[in-house]
C-alpha positions in Angstrom: -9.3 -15.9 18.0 -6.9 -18.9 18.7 -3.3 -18.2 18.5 -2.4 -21.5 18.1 -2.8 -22.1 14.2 -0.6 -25.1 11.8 1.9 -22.1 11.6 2.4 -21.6 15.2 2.4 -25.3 15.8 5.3 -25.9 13.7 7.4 -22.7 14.7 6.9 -24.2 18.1 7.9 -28.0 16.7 11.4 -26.5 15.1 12.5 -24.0 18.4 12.0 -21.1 16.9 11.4 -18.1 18.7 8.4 -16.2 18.4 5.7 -13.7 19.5 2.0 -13.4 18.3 0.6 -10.3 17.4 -3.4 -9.7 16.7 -5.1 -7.6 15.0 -8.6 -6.5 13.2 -8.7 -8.0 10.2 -10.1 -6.0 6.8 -12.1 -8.2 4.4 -12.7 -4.8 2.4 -8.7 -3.8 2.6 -7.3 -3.3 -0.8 -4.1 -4.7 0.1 -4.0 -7.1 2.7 -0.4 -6.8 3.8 -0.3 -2.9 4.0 -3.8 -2.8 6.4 -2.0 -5.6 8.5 1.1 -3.2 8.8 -1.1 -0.3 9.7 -3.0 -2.4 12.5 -0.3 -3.8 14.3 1.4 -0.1 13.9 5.1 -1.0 12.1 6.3 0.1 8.9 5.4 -1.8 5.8 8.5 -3.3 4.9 8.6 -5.1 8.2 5.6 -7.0 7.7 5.6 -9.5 5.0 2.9 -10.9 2.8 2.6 -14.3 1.8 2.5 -14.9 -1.9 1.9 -17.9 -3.5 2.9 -19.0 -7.5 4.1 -21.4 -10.0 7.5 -21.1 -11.9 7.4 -23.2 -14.7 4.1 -24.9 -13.4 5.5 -25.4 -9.7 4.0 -24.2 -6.6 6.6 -21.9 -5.0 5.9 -19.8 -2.0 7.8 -16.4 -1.4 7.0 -13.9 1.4 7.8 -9.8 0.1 7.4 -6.6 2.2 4.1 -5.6 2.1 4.9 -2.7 0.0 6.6 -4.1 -2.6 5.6 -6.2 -5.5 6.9 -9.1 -6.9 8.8 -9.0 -10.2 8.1 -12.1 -11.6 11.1 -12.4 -13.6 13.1 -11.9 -10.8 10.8 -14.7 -9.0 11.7 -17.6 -11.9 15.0 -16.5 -11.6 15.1 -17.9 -8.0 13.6 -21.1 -8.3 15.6 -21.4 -11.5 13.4 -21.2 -14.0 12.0 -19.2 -17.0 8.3 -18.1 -16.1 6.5 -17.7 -13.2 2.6 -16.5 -13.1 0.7 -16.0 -9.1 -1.8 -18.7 -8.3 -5.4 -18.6 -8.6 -6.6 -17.5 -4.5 -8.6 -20.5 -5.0 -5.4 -22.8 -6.4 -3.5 -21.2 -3.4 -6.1 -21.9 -0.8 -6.0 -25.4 -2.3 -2.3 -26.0 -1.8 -1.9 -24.5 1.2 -4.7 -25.0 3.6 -5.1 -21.8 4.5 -7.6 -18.8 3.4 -6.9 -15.6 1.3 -5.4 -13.6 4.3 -4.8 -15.9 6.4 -2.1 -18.1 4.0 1.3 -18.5 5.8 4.3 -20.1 4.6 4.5 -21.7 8.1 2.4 -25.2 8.2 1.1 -25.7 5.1 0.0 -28.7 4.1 2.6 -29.5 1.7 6.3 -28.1 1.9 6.8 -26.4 -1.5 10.3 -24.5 -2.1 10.6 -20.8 -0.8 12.2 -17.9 -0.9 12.4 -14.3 1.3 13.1 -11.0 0.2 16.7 -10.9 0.4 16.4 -7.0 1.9 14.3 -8.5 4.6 17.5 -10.5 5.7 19.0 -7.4 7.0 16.3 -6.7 9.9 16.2 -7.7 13.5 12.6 -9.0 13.2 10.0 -9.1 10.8 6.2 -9.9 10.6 4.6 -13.0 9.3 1.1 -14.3 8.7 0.5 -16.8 11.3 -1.8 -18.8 9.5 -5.1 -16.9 10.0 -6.4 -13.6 9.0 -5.8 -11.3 11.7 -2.9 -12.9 13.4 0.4 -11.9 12.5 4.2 -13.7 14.2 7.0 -11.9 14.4 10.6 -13.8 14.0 13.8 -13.3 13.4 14.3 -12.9 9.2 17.1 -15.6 9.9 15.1 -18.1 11.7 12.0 -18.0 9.2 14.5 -19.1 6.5 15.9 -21.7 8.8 12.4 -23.1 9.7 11.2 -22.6 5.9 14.2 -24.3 4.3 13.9 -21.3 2.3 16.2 -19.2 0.8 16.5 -15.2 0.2 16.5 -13.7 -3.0 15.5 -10.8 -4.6 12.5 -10.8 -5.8 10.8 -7.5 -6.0 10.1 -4.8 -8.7 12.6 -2.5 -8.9 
């Protein structure tokens, strides 16, 4: 497996500092965020899925504990707008580049507005995807928003 993906490329590009982290990767997991967490042996809320939607029939991108789901009410909220729905995996394949499990919010192939989990903000490190399945990059909360342009919001289920 390369560990040099779009997403590592462009961490790389803006200074940030990372480290990659490998793993098996589950085509049969039922939740793809949860079986990365278990592989790579840190709790689920430090390892964030990519999620990929439309509020008010804009991509947006947000990345959520693992754990957690998204409230999409809370998700329009953050992009300003009234209704948000999660893309099609196809739709978000499309727009991003990348495969189901493999999607990062790192290099994709067009910059689309995004937000993190405003609880993630209060960690040392967290997990992201790093733009294939099986590899994961862990980061700084603060320097993924930096990188992203992103901001934090909430944006889970209570």
């Amino acid at each position: 497996m390369s560990k040099t993906t779009r997403a590592t490329q462009m961490l790389t590009k803006a200074g940030v500092a990372f480290t990659t982290v490998s793993y098996e990767y589950d085509p049969n997991a039922e939740r793809i965020g949860l079986q990365a967490a278990e592989s790579i042996g840190e709790p689920p809320h430090l390892v964030l899925k990519t999620l990929m939607a439309e509020v008010d029939g804009k991509a947006v991108c947000v990345a959520v504990p693992s754990d957690r789901e998204v409230s999409m009410k809370k998700l329009a909220a953050a992009f300003g707008g009234k209704s948000a729905h999660m893309m099609k995996p196809a739709d978000a394949e499309r727009a991003t580049g990348y495969h189901v499990g493999g999607i990062s919010p790192f290099g994709q192939k067009k910059l689309v507005p995004t937000a993190l989990e405003v609880q993630s903000m209060e960690h040392p490190y967290v997990y992201m995807n790093g733009g294939q399945r099986g590899l994961q990059v862990r980061l700084s909360p603060k320097d993924a928003l930096a990188a992203l342009k992103a901001k934090a919001a909430p944006l889970v289920a209570d």
